[in-house]
N, C-alpha and C positions, 0 to 999 in steps of 0.2 A: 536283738530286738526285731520282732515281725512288722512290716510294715502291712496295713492293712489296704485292701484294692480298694481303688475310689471305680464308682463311675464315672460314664464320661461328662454324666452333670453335673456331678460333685469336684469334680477334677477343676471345670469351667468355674465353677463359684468360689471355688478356693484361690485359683488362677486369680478372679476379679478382686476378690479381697486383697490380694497380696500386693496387686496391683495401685486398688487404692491407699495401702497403708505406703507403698511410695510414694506416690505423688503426693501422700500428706507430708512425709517426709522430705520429700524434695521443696515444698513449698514453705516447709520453713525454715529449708536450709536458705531462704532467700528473706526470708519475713522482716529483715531488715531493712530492706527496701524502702518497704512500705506498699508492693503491689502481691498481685495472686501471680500463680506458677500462667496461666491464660494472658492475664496482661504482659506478664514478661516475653511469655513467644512471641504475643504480637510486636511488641518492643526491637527485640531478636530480629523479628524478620524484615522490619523495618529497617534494621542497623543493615544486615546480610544481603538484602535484595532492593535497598533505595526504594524512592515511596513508589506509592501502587493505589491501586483502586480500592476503596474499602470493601467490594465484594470479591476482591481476588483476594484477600488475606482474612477475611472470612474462610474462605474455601480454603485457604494451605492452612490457618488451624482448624477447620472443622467446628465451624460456629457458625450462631446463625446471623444473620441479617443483624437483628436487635440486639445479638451480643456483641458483634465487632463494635456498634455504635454505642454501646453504654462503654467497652472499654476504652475506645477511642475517646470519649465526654471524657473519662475518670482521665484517661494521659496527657490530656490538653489543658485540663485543671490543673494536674501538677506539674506545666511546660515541659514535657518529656517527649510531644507529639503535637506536629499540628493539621488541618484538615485545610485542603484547596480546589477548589473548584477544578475538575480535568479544563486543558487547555480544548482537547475536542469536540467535547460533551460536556457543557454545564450541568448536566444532570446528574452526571456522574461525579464522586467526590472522590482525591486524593489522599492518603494520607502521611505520612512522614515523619522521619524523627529527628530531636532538635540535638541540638548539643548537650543539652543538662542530658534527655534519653541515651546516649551516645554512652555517657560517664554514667548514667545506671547500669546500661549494659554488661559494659565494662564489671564494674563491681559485682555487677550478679554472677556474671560468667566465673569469675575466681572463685566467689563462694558457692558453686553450683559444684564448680568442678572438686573445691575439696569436698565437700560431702560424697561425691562419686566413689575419688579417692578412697575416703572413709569408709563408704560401702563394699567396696571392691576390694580394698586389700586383701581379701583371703584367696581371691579367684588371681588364677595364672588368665594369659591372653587365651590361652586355647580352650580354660573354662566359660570366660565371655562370648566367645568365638562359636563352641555349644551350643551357647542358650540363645545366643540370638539364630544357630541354625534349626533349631527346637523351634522355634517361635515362626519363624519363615516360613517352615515348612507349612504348621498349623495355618498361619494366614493364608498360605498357597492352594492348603487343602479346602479353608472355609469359602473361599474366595470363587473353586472350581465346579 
């Protein structure tokens, strides 16, 4: 079988595609939940890094302002997170994860992880190992 040359546009669009048919895939390896793959990082990184400013977990997932705060509304609705006033700065708001959050985590991480599993059983470590130096590199290059 010939494989045919992509350009390096076509190469980039197919790259985005594949991209997002993961993160659909990943999102409903979690859909049980009852949140998005975006609410659960935030979740995550609340569990991982204790509470924080809503614009510093903004900035480590790469959202904006008004998205950390609608996903913060949506996790404090369903007690998974709750928001507090910084002790330094009232102006600034905390946010944090409760205990029900803790045991979503939890839950999600298991089934996050089989789906991985699932995905990956065909690749050895050092075909992982590859693609994430494939992709490094790309980031490295775009980045310079």
């Amino acid at each position: 079988m010939t494989q045919r040359v992509l350009s390096s546009y076509e190469f980039a669009r197919t790259l985005s595609r594949k991209f997002k048919a993961w993160r659909i895939l990943a999102e409903n390896s979690i859909s049980e939940l009852g949140l998005s793959l975006g609410e659960f990082g935030v979740l995550v990184t609340l569990s991982e890094s204790g509470p924080h400013l809503m614009v510093d977990v903004a900035k480590s997932q790469a959202i904006t302002q008004a998205a950390i705060t609608r996903i913060v509304d949506k996790l404090e609705e369903l007690e998974l997170a709750r928001r507090e006033p910084s002790k330094t700065d009232k102006r600034k708001v905390r946010a944090s994860i409760t205990e029900k959050g803790e045991e979503q985590v939890s839950a999600g991480i298991r089934l996050y992880k089989k789906f991985v599993e699932k995905a990956t059983r065909r690749m050895s470590l050092r075909d992982m190992n590859f693609v994430l130096s494939i992709l490094e590199g790309m980031l490295d290059a775009a980045e310079s």
